[in-house]
N, C-alpha and C positions, 0 to 999 in steps of 0.2 A: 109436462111429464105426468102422466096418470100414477095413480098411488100403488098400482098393482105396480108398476116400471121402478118407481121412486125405494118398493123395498127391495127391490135386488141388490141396490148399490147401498156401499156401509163405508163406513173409517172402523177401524181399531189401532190405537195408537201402536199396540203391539204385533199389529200385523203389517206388512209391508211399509212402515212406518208411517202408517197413519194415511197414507195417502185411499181417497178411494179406490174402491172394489166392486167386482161381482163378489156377491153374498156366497157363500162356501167355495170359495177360493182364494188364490193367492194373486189373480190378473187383476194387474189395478185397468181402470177406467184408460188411461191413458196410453196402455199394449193398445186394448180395443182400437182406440180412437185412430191411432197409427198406425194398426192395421188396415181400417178404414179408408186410411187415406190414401195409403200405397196402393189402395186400388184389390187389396185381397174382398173376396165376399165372403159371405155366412160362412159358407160349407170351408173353406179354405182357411178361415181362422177358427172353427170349430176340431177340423184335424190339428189345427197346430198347436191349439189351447182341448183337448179333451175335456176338460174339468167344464166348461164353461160349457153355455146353452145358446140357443136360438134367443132365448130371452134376457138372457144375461147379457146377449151381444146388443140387443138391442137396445135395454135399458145401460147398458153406456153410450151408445149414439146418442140418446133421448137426452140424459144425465148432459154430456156433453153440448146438444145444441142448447139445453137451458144456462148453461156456464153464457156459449155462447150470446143470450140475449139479457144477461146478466140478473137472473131469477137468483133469489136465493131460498134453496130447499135446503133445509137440517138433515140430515143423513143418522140413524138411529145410531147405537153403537155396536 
């Protein structure tokens, strides 16, 4: 995951309870991911999530496949 990808995604303990995020909002990584999977693209989870970006969406794929290869990145606060 590149560093530019690595800061969109954040924890705040007080935001969604801590779980990861896209950076100025409330969609944790794991809406993204499951939208993903159900087969929605870009454009069809960026209507359904307005807040979120082309970049956001991606740097949870990215955020997610490095889960997947069991990397571990610190996520800022």
């Amino acid at each position: 995951m590149t560093d530019q990808r690595a800061d969109l995604i954040v924890t705040d303990p007080d935001v969604v309870h801590g779980h990861a995020r896209v950076r100025g909002t409330r969609i944790p990584v794991s809406v993204i991911l499951d939208c993903l999977a159900a087969g929605l693209s870009e454009d069809e989870i960026l209507r359904q999530y307005p807040t979120s970006t082309v970049e956001g969406v991606r740097a949870a794929a990215a955020y997610g496949a490095a889960l997947a290869r069991e990397e571990i990145h610190p996520l800022p606060a």
